[in-house]
Structure formats: C-alpha cells, structure tokens
C-alpha positions as CSV (number, residue, x, y, z in Angstrom):
1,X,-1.0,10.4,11.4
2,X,2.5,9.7,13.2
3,X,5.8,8.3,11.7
4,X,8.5,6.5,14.2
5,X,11.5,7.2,12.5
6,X,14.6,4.6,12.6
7,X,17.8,5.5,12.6
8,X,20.4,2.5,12.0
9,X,23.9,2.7,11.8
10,X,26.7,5.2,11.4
11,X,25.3,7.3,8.7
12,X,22.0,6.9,9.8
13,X,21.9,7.9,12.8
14,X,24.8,11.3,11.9
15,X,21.9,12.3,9.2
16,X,19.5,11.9,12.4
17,X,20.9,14.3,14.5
18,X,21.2,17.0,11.7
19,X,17.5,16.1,11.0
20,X,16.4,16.3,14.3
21,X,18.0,19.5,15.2
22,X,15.9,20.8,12.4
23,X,13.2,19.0,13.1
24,X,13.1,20.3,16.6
25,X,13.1,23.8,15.7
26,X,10.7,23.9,13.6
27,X,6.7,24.5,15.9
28,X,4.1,23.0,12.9
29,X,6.2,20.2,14.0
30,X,5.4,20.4,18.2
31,X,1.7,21.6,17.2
32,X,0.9,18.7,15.4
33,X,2.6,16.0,17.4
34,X,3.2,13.6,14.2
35,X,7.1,13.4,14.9
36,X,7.0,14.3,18.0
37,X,5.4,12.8,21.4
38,X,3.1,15.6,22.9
39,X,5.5,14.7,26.3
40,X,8.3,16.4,23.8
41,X,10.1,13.5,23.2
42,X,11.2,12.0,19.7
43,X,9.6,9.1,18.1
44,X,12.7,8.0,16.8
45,X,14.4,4.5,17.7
46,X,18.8,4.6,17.3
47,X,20.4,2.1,16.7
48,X,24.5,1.1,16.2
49,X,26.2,-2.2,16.8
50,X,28.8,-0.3,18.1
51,X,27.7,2.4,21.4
52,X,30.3,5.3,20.8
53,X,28.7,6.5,17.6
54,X,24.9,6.0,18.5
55,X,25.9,7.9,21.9
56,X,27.3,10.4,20.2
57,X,25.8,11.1,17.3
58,X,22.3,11.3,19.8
59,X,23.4,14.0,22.1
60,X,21.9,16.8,22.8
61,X,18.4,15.3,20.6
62,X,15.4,14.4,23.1
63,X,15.3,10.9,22.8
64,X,13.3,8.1,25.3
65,X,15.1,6.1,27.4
66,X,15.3,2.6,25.8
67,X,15.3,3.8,22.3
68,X,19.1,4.0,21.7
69,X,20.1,0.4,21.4
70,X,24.1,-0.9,21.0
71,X,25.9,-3.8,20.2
72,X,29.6,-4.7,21.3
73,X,31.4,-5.2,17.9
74,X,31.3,-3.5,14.8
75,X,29.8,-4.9,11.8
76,X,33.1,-4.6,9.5
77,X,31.4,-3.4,6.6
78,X,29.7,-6.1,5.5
79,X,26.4,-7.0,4.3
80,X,26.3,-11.0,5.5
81,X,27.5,-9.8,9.1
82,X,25.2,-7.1,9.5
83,X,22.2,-9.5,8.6
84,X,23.4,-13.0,9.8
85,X,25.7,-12.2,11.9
86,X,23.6,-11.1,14.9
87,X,23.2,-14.3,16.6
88,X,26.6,-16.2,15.8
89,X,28.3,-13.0,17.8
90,X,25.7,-13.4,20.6
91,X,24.3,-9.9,19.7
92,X,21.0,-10.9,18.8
93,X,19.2,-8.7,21.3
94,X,20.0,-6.0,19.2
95,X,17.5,-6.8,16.6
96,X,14.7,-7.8,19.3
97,X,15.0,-4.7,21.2
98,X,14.7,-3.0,18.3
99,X,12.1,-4.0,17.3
100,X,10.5,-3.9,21.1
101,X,11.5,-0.3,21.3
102,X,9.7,0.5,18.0
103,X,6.8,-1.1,19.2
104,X,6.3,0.9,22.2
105,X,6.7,3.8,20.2
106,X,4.1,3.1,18.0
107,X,1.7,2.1,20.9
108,X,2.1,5.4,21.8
109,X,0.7,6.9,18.8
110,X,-3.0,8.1,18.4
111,X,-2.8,6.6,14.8
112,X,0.7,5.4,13.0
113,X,1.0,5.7,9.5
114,X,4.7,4.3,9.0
115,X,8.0,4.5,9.4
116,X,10.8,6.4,8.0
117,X,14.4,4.7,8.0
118,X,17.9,6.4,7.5
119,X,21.0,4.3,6.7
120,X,23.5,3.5,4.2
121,X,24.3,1.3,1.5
122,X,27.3,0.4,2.4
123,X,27.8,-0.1,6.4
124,X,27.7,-3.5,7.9
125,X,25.2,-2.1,10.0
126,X,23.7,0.3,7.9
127,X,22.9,-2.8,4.8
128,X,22.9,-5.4,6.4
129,X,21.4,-4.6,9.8
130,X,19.1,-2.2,7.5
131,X,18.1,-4.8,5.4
132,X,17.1,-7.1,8.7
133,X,14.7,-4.3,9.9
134,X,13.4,-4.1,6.7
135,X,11.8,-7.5,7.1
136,X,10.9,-6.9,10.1
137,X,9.2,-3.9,9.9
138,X,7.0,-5.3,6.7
139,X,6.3,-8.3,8.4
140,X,5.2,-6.9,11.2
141,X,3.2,-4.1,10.0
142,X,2.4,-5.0,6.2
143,X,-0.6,-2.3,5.9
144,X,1.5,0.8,7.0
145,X,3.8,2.7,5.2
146,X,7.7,1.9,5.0
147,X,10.1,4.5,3.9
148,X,14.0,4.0,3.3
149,X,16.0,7.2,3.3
150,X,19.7,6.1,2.0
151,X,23.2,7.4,0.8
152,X,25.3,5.7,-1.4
153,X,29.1,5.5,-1.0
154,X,31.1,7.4,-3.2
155,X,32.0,5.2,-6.6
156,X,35.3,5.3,-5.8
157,X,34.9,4.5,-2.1
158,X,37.4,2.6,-0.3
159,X,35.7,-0.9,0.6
160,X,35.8,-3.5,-1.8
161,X,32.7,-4.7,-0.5
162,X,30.7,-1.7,-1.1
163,X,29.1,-2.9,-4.6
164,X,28.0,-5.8,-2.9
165,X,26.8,-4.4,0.0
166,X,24.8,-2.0,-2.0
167,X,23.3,-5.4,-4.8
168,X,22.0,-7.0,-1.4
169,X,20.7,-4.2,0.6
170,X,18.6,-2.5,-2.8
171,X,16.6,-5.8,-3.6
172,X,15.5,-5.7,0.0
173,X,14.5,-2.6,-0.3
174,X,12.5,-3.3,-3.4
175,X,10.7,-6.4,-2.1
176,X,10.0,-4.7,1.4
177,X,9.6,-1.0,1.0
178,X,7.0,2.0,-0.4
179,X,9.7,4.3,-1.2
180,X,13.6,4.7,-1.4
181,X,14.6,8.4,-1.2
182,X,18.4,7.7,-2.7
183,X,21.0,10.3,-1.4
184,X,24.7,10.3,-3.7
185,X,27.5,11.2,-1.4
186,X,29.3,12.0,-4.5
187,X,26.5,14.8,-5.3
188,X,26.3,16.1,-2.1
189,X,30.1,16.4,-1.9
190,X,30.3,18.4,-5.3
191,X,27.5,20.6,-4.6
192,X,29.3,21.4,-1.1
193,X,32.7,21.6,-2.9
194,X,31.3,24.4,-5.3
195,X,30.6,26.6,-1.9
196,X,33.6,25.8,0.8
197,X,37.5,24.7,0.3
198,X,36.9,22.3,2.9
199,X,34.0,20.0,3.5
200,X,33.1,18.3,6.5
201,X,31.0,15.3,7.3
202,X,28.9,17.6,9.3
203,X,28.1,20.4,6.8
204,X,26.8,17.0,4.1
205,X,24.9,15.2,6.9
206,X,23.3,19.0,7.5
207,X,23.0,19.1,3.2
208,X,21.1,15.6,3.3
209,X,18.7,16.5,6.3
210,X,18.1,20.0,5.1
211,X,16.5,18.3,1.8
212,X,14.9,15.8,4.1
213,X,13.3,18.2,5.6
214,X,12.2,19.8,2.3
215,X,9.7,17.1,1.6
216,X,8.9,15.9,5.6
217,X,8.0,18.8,7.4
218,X,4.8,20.6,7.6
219,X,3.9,22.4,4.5
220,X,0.1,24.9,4.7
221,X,-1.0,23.1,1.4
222,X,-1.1,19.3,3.6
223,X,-2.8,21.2,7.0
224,X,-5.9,21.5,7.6
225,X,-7.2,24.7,7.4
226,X,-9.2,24.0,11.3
227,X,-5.8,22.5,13.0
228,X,-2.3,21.9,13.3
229,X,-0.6,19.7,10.8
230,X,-1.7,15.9,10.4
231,X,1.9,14.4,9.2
232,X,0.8,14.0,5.6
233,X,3.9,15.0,3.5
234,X,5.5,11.6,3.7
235,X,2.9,9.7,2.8
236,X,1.7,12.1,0.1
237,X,5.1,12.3,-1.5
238,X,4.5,8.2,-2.4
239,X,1.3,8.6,-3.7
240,X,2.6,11.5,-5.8
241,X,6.0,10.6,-6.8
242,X,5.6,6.9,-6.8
243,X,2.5,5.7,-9.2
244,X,3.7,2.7,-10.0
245,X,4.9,0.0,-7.1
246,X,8.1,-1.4,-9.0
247,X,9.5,2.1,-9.4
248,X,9.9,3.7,-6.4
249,X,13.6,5.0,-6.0
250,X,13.4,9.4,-5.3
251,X,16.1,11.3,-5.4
252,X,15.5,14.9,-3.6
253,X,17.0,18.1,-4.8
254,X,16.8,21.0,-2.4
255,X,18.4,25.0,-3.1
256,X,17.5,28.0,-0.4
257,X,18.5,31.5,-1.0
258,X,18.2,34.8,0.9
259,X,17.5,37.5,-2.3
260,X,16.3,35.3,-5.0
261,X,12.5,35.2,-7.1
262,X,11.1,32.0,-7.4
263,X,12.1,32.1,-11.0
264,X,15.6,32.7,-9.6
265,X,15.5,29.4,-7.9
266,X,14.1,27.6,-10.2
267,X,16.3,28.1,-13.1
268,X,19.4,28.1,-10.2
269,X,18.0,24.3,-9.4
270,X,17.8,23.8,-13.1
271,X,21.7,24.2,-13.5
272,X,22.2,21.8,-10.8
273,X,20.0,18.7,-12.1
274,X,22.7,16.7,-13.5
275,X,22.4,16.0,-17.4
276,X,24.3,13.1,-19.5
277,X,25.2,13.7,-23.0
278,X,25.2,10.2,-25.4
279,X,28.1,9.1,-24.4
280,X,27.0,8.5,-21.0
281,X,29.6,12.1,-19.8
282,X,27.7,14.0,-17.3
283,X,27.9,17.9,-18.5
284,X,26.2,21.1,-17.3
285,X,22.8,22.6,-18.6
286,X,25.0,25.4,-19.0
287,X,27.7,23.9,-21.6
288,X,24.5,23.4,-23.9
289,X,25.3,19.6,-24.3
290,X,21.6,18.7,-23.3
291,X,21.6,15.5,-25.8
292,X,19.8,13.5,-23.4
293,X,17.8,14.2,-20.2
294,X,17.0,12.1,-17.6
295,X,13.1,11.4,-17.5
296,X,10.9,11.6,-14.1
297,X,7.8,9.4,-13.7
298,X,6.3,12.3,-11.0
299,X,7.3,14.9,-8.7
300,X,6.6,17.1,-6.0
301,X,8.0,20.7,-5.5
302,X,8.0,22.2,-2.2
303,X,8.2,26.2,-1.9
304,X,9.1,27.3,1.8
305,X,8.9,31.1,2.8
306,X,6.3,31.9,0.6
307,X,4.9,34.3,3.2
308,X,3.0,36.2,-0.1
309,X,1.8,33.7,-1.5
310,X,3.2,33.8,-4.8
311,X,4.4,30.7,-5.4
312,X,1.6,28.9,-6.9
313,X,0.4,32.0,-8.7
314,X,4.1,32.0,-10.7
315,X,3.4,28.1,-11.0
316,X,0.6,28.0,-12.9
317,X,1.7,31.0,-15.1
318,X,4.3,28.9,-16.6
319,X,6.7,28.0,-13.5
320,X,5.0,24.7,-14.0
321,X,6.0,24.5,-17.5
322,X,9.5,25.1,-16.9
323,X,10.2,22.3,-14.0
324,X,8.1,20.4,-16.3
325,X,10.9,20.9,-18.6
326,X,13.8,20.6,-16.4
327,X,12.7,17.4,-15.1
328,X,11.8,15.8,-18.5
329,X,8.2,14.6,-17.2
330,X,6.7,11.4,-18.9
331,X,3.9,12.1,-21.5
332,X,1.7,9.4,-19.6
333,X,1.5,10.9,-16.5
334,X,-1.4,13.5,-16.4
335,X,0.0,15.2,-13.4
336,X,3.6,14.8,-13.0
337,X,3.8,17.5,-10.8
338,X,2.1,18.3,-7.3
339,X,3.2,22.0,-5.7
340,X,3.1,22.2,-2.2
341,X,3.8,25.7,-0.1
342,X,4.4,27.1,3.5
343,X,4.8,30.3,4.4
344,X,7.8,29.6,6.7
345,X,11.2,28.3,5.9
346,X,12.1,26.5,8.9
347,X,15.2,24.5,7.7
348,X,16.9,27.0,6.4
349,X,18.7,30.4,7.4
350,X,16.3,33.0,8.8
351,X,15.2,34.7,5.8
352,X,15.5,32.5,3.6
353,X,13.6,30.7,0.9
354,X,14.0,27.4,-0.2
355,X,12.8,25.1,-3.2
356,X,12.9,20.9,-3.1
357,X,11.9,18.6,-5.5
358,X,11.3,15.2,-4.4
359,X,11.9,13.4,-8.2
360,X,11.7,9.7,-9.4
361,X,13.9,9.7,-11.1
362,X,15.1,7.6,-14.7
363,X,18.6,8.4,-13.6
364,X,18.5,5.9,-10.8
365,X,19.4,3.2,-13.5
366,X,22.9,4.6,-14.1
367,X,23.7,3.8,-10.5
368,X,21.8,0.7,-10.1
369,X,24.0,-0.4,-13.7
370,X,26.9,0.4,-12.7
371,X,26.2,-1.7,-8.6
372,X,25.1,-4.2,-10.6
373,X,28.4,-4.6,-13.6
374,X,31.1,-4.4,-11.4
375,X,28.8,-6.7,-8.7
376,X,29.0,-9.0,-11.5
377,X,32.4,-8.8,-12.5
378,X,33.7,-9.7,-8.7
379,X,30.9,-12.5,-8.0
380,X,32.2,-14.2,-11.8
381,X,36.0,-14.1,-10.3
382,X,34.5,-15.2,-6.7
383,X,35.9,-12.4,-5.1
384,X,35.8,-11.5,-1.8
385,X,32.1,-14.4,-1.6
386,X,34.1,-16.2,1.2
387,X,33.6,-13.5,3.5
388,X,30.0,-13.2,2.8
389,X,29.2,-17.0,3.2
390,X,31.3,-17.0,6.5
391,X,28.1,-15.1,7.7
392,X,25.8,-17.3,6.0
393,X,25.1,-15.5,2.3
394,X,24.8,-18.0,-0.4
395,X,25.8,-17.9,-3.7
396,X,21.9,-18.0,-4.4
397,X,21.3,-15.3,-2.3
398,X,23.4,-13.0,-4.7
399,X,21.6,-14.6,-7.6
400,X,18.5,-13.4,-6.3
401,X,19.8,-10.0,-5.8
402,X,21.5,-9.5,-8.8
403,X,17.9,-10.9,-10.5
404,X,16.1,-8.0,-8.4
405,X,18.2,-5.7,-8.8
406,X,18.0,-6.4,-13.1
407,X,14.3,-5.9,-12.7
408,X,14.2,-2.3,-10.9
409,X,17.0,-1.5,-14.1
410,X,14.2,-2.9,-16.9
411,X,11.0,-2.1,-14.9
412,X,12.5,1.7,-15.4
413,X,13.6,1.8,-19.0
414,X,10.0,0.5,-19.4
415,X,8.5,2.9,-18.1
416,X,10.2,5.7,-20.1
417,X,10.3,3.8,-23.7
C-alpha cells in the first residue's frame, strides 16, 4: 500500500529532506517498498517556484529525475499568487508537471493508497500553490487518501499576509483533505529553546520530521506477522484519530530519551502538552493551574525501541489510564486510544526510545480563532485585499473561507460540549 509524498514549497520541501534522511535510514522502510521504489528511489515529487531552494534543500536525497520541478519567480508570500498566479506569470507548467510527475509515480506503484503533502501556511508557494494541488490531487484521485502535513507561522510572524494566507489555505484543506497533521513553529521553537541557546532552522525541520516519523514509519503492531511492512500507519492514523470527517486537524507530539521507563516518558510528555487556564493563559501542568484541559476526539501512541516488549504490558496496567488523562479523551469515544509498538527506534539516537502521540486535538480552535479574528479585522478595514484580487481572489472568495473556516471552529466545540 504505497504513499507518493509531495513536497511543495520552502518549508515543505526543508522538512522533506530532514524526513527523508530518516526515512532512508530506516530498513522496514527498504523491505517493504511503500515509500520507497524497490529501484531505491523516492516516491516523492518537489516542488518550488523558485529552483535554488528545491535544488538545495533535495541534495543528497535519492530522488527521480523529473520529480523536482521549478518556477522562475518567487511567489511573494501570497496566497492569490501562489494559486492564480501560475498562468498570468507564464509559469503554468509548474502545476501540470506536477501533476504529470505524480502520476508517473503512482503508475509505478503495485497499489497506491494516497498521498502525503508537506507545506506551509503561510508561503506563496506553500498556501497557495498548496492549496492548487490540493484540488488537484482530490479531483483526480477522489477514492484515495490525501494527507496535509503543515506548519504554521509564528503569531507574531513578519508578513502581514500570513493570517490570510493561512484563512484561505485551511478551508481548502477542509473541503479537499482526510487529514491535516498541524505543526506550530512557535511550539517547536520553545521546545528547542528549552534544550540549545541557539536554534537553527535545521535542528526544527529535524524536530518536525522526527515526529513525522513517529506516526509514518513502520511500527511491528501494523506488519504482518508473514512479511515486510504494508505502509499502513498513515492510513490507520485517520481511521484512528479522525472518526468524524469535519474534524480532522492532528497535532503530533513526539519525546525520545536514552535512560528513561515508559512511565518516565509518559509523565515527561505529560509536562509538555500545553494546558490553558480560564483566562485563555497557557501555563504548565507543573504550576498546578490545570483549570481547563484541552479535549482529544482520538489518539494514537506510538512506542519505538520497545525491544522487550513492555510497552503494551505497562499500557494496559494503567499507562492507558494516564494518557487517557493527559489528553482529556471524550466520554463518547469508546476507544480513544490505539497503541502501536516497534522494537526499533529508527528516528532517533541509537539507543534511544521514543514516544509520539498523534492527537486531534480541541486545541486547534484557539489557532483557527485567533486566523480567523484578526483575518476579520483586516478584511473589515480592506487591508492589504488589493493585492489578493490583483491575482484574481474575490472578496467572495474570502467569504467563503472565513464561512469554512467558522465551521471547523463550531463543528469542534460540538463535538466536545
């Protein structure tokens, strides 16, 4: 059951190589064949509207000739030019060879189960171009699987566009995709700033694909006891985690240590979930202001370098209970929880052990709030909409979004009143 993966954009396509070089390393993966061509090439597709960052951020990765695909111009970080803007710069190729290249890679597959996309929210190329692909890829393929692996920009990011970048790009990815595993840049940056003075964009791309890698790789509980692994772990995690089609946003939390228990970890994960009190103030487990939690509609916890086998064992003694707990599970949900194991940690450190929870999340509604307030506040004043409709965005077309965008926000206080 192989994925083509399709990495667009900047951000996409930095994550990519950090994912890849784990990927690579890793032999359930060449076994199997799922993310990899038995020939030992990628099934990945880059593209960039710009050729300097796709060509470097793919060297050294075994990629197919064709599959890295360039513009000539940048996308300016905007939505509206990254969407429309293709074929008024004379860069529409890049959206049909695109879409050529990931055909041919999944003619080459002995059975394709979907695709796996990694991008931002707030790059012309990564929204807009994104969102473009997107469409694409569920019209051309409406029975398979789409999955959107994304960061968000910092809330205090520098573009002025970012909000709406980030209004139009999320209600595509609620009409079009199965699942949206949402990455915070301003999490990842204060997890990395607990542990380094200095944090590079290299050591978070290697954060984000590290957890990626958590829930996508091979795992002994999804392979077959009579071969190598099948590729099921993506496509599991949305049956698991995502119950319910209008909820589908995941956020993955991921923690690997050398001379920890499993109850180590888990309580160690625990103190890093974040927690809100009423006022909104996000504060520690530890300060013992837990006034309100954060609810999760279903999860999955991945143990690597469980080479005893003690994992589950722990689990159902009352390990269970306590993610239970830590997550907040719904009452509804008879099995909000789904453990998965492998006996090797192959995206961490040798020696290592590693824990990731692929979560959905009621916390996704204080981002998609706050995108969609101060979205609202600049489309009232009409700021910054000329540069948008230069490309051929309506003010319609932000009605829409900011109408899809309201839903995902009520569809998930629904589902945890």
């Amino acid at each position: 059951m192989s994925a083509v993966f399709l990495h667009v954009g900047q951000c996409g396509n930095q994550i990519g190589k950090a994912f890849w070089k784990k990927t690579l390393q890793d032999k359930a993966v060449h076994d199997g064949h799922t993310f990899i061509h038995p020939d030992g090439k990628q099934r990945s597709v880059h593209v960039d509207s710009e050729p300097k960052v796709v060509q470097k951020a793919c060297k050294g990765l075994k990629i197919r000739d064709g599959n890295i695909v360039s513009g000539k111009r940048g996308r300016g970080t905007n939505w509206a030019l990254g969407y429309h803007g293709l074929m008024k710069s004379g860069e529409d190729h890049i959206l049909e060879d695109t879409a050529n290249q990931v055909r041919k890679e999944i003619e080459r597959c002995d059975m394709y189960s979907g695709c796996i996309m990694m991008h931002s929210l707030n790059g012309g190329t990564g929204s807009g171009l994104g969102s473009r692909l997107c469409d694409a890829m569920r019209e051309e393929y409406p029975m398979n699987h789409l999955i959107s692996c994304t960061v968000a920009p910092c809330l205090t990011g520098e573009s002025p566009l970012q909000n709406y970048n980030a209004l139009l790009i999320l209600s595509y990815l609620q009409r079009n995709t199965d699942c949206v595993v949402l990455t915070y840049n301003d999490d990842v940056l204060g997890k990395l700033q607990r542990k380094m003075e200095s944090v590079s964009f290299d050591a978070m791309n290697t954060s984000i694909a590290s957890a990626l890698g958590g829930v996508f790789l091979a795992t002994d509980t999804m392979t077959p006891k009579s071969g190598p692994s099948i590729g099921m772990e993506p496509w599991e995690m949305i049956r698991s985690v995502c119950p319910l089609p209008a909820n589908k946003f995941v956020q993955v939390y991921h923690i690997a240590k050398s001379k920890l228990s499993w109850v180590g970890l888990q309580k160690q994960m625990s103190q890093s979930i974040r927690r809100h009190d009423s006022k909104g103030h996000v504060v520690s487990l530890v300060s013992g202001l837990d006034e309100y939690q954060f609810g999760s509609i279903g999860n999955v916890v991945i143990a690597r370098g469980d080479s005893t086998e003690t994992f589950y064992p722990q689990m159902t003694q009352g390990l269970e209970k306590k993610f239970c707990k830590s997550f907040n599970t719904v009452s509804w949900n008879p099995f909000p929880i789904d453990i998965w194991t492998a006996k090797t940690n192959s995206i961490g450190p040798k020696d290592t052990v590693s824990i990731t929870v692929a979560s959905n999340s009621e916390s996704i509604v204080e981002y998609l709030e706050t995108v969609y307030e101060r979205s609202r506040v600049k489309f009232a004043a009409k700021a910054y909409l000329h540069w948008y409709n230069k490309y051929g965005v309506t003010n319609e077309n932000f009605e829409e979004a900011f109408d899809v965008v309201e839903d995902i926000i009520q569809n998930y206080k629904s589902a945890f009143s």
